[in-house]
C-alpha positions in Angstrom: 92.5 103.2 80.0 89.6 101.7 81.8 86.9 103.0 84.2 87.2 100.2 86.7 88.8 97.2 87.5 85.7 95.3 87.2 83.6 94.5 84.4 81.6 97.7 84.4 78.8 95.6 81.9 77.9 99.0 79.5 75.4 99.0 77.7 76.4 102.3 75.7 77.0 105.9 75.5 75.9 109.2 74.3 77.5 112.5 73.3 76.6 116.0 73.3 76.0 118.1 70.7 79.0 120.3 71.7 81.4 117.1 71.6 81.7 118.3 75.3 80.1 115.7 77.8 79.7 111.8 76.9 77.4 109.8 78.7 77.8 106.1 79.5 75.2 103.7 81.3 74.8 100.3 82.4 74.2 97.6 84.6 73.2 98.1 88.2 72.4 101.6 87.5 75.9 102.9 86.6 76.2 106.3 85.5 79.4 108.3 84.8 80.0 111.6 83.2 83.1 111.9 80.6 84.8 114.8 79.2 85.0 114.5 75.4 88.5 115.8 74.5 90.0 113.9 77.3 87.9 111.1 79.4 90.7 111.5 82.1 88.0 114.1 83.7 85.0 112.2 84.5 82.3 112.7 87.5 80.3 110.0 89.0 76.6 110.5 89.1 74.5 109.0 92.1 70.8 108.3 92.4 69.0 106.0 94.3 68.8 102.6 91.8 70.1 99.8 90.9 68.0 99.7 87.5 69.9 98.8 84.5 70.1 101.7 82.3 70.0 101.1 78.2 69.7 104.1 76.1 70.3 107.6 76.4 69.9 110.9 74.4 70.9 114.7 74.7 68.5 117.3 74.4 69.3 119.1 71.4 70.1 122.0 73.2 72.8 119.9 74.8 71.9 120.6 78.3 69.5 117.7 79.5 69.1 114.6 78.7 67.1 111.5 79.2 68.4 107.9 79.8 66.2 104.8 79.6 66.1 101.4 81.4 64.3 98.4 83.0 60.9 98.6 84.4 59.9 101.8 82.4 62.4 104.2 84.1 63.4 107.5 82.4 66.2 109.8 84.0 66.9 113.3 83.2 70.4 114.3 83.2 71.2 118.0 84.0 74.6 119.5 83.1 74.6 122.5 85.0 75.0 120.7 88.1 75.1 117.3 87.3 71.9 115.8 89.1 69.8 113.3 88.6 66.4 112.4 88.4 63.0 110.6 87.4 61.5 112.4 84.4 58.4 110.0 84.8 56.2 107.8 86.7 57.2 103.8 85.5 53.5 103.5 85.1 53.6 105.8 82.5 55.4 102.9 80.7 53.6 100.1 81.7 56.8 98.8 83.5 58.5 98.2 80.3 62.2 97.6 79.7 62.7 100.8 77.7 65.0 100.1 75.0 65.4 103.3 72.9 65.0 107.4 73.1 65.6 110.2 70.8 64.5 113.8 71.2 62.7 114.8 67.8 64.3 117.5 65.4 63.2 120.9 67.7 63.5 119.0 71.2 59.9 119.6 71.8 59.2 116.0 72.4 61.2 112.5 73.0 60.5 109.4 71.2 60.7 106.1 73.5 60.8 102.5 72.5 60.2 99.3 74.6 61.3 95.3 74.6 57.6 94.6 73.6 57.7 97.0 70.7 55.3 100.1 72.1 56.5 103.5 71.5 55.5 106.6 72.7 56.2 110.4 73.1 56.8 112.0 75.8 57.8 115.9 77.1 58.1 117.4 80.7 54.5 118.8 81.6 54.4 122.4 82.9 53.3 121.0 86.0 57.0 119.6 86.6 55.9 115.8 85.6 55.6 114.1 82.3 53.1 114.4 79.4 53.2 110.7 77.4 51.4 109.6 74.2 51.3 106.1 73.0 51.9 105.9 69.2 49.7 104.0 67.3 50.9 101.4 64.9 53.8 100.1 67.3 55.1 96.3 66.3 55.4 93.5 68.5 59.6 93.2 68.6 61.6 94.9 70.4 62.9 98.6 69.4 67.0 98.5 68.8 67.2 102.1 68.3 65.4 105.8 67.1 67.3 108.5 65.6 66.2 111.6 64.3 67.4 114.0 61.6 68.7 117.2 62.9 67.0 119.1 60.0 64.4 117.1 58.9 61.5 116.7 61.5 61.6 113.3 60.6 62.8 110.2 63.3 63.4 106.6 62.1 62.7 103.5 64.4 64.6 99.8 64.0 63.8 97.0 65.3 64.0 93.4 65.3 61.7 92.1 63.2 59.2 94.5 62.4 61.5 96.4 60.1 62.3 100.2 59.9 59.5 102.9 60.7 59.5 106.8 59.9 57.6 108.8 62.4 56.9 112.6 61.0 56.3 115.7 62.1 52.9 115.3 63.3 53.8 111.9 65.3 52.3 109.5 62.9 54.4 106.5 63.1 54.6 104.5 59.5 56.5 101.0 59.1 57.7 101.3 55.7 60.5 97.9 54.6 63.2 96.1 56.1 60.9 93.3 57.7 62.5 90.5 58.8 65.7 91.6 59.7 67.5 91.9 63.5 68.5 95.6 63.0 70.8 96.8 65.5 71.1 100.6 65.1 69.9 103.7 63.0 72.3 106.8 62.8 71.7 110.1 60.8 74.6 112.1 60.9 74.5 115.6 61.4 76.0 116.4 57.7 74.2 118.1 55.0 72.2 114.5 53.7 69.1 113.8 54.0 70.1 109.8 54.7 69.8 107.8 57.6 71.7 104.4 57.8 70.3 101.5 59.8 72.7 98.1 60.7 71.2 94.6 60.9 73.6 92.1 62.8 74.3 89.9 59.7 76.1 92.1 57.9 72.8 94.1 56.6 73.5 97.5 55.7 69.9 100.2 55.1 69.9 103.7 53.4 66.8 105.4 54.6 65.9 108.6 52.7 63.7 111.2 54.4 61.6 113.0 52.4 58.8 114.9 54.6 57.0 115.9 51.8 56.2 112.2 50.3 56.4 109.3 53.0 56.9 106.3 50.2 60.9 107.9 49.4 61.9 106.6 52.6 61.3 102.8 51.5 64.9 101.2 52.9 67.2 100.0 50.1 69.1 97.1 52.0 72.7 96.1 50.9 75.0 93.0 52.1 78.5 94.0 52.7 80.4 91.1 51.6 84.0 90.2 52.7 83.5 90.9 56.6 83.8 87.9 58.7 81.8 90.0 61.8 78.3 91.3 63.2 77.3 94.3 63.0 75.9 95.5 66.8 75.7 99.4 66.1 76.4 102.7 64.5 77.6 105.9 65.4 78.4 108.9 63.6 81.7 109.9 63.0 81.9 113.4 61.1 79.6 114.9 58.3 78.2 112.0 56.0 80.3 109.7 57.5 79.7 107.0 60.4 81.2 103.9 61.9 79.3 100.4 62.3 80.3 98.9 65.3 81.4 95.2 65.1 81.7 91.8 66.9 84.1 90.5 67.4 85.4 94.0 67.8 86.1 95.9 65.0 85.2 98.9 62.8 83.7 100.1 59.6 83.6 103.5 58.2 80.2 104.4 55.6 80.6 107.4 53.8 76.9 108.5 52.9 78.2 111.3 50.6 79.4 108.4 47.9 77.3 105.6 49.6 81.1 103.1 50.4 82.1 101.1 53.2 85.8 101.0 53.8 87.5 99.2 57.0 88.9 101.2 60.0 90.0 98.3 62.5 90.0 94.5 62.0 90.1 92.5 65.1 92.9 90.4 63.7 95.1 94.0 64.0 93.8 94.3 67.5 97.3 93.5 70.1 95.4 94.4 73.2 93.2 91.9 74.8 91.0 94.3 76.5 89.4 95.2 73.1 89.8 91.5 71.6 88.2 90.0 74.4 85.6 92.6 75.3 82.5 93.8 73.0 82.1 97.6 71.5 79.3 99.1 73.1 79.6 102.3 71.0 82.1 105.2 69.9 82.7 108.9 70.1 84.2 111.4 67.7 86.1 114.4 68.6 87.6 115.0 65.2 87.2 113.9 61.5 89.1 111.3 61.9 90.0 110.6 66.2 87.9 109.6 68.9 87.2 107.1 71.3 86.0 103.5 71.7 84.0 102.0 74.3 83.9 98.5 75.6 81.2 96.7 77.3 83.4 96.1 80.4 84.1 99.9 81.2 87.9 99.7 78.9 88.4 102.9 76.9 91.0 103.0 73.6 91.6 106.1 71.7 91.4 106.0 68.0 93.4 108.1 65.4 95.0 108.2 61.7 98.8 107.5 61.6 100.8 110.5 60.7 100.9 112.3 57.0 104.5 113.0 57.2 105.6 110.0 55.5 102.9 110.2 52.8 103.7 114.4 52.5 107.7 113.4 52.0 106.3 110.2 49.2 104.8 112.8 47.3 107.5 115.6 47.0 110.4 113.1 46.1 107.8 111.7 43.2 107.3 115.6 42.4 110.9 115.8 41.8 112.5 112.5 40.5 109.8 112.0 38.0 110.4 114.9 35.8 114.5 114.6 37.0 114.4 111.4 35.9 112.3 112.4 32.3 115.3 115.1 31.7 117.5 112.5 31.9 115.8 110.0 29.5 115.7 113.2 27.0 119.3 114.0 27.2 120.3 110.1 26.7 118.1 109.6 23.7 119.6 113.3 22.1 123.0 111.9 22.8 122.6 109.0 21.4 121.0 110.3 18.1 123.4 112.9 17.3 127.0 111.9 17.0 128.0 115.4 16.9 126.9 116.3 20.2 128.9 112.6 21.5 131.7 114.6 20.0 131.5 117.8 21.5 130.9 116.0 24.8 134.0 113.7 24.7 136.4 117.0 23.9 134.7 119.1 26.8 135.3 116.5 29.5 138.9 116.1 27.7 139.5 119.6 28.0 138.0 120.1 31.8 140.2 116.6 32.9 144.0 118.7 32.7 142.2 121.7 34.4 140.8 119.7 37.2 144.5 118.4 37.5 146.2 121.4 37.7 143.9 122.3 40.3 144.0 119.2 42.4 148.3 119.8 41.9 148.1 123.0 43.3 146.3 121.7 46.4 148.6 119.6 47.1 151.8 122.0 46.8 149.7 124.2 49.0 148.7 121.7 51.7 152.5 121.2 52.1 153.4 124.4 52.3 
């Protein structure tokens, strides 16, 4: 399934809270509406630009949301009707190519990154426009990506070479590891946990834990995952504790938080279709623990899902039933053999069933030619 004929050039996607609407922006302004459960159902949305669009994030009320691009321009997304619009003055942003936004845990402010590594927060003013703070302590690389806990009024900021930052509840912004690494993408899923993971494209891997009580927990502890010949370019989350790293060339990874593992979903050298081969991930949605949908750069859309139980369910009943068949036997043999009386009393019940079973075969006969 793709979205156009032409190389759409997507820079990513964003989902609802409800696992209703999804998102997905790109170049030349390109904005298109999707419907979750089946993407067949999509609505084109229109304003008048020709920015390229890089980030986007839903309100967590699921009803708005923002999406960020070139030049310092911030849209607002409305579901009810589906219209679009400028949340802010450019100026606001200095002009900056706006990179990342997350809304923070109660949706009372948004979090913005930039190219040049400023951050700020932002919220609609009650005059209709926008009331923006810059952050103090911003970094001089550009911001890859924010995400922020949905319990936790906690947000964590990557970037790309200035490490990983917290910023808490009262909007102080603290770097606190992870320096020196190109990190690609931060996701904390919506599970119990209080762990965010963070990507780095060379095969980096970050478990950030949030504790808004004592700022030095969440120092990064920073893995390699060894045995995967790809880059890491993002993360999303799949379902409770669980998301999926994004890879080039295309590919998967699942990483359970819950028992802190990375297993492998797809490999590109299983990949048979060329528009995913030849294309890059730009990001992935879930619509159940283990189905969704991937995303490619050019607009090309491939649905995702296990392979079906039955086979495993029918593996498990015949080992149910042969195994302790099969130790019955074994039992039987080994009595038989240790007791020649029961050999005996074997051999003369089989003798003495062999003439009945030929009478009765006789009188068949006779009566089949009757």
């Amino acid at each position: 399934m793709s979205l156009s004929d032409e190389d759409l050039g997507l820079e990513g996607l964003v989902i609802d809270g409800n696992k209703e609407s999804v998102i997905v922006y790109g170049s030349n302004g390109y904005l298109r509406v999707l419907n979750a459960s089946n993407p067949v159902n999509q609505i084109e949305l229109i304003w008048p630009g020709s920015h390229t669009l890089l980030d986007g994030d839903f309100h967590p009320r699921s009803e708005t949301a923002f999406i960020v691009g070139e030049g310092g321009l911030i849209l607002r997304y409305a579901k009810q009707d589906h219209s679009i619009e400028r949340a802010a003055a450019e100026s606001s942003f200095m002009f900056s190519e706006l990179t990342a936004v997350a809304w923070n845990t109660g949706g009372s402010w948004a979090y913005i990154g930039s190219e040049e590594g400023h951050l700020w927060r932002m919220r609609v003013a009650e005059d209709g426009g926008a009331e923006t703070h810059v952050l103090a302590g911003s970094g001089n690389s550009k911001i890859t990506d924010i995400d922020c806990h949905i319990s936790i009024m906690m947000c964590v900021v990557v970037s790309t070479v200035d490490g990983i930052g917290i910023i808490e509840r009262d909007h102080t912004f603290t770097w606190v590891g992870g320096t020196g690494y190109s990190w690609t993408g931060v996701e904390c899923p919506d599970g119990a946990t209080n762990i965010c993971v963070a990507v780095a494209d060379n095969k980096i891997l970050a478990t950030i834990e949030l504790d808004s009580n004592d700022i030095s927990k969440s120092i990064p502890e920073i893995s390699s995952l060894s045995g995967v010949d790809a880059y890491f370019v993002g993360i999303d989350h799949q379902y409770g504790d669980r998301t999926i790293i994004s890879l080039t060339p295309s590919g998967l990874i699942e990483h359970d938080i819950s028992i802190n593992a990375s297993f492998p979903w797809l490999e590109n050298s299983d990949i048979d279709d060329l528009n995913l081969t030849s294309s890059g991930i730009i990001g992935i949605w879930s619509v159940d623990k283990n189905s969704g949908w991937i995303v490619t750069n050019r607009g090309s859309l491939f649905e995702y899902k296990p392979p079906s139980e039955k086979p495993t369910e029918l593996i498990h009943i015949w080992a149910t039933i042969s195994i302790p068949l099969a130790t019955l036997l074994v039992i039987l043999s080994l009595i038989v053999s240790a007791s020649p009386k029961t050999r005996m009393w074997l051999s003369e019940s089989f003798s003495k069933k062999e003439p009945i079973n030929k009478k009765i075969r006789s009188s068949r006969r006779s009566k089949r030619k009757k």
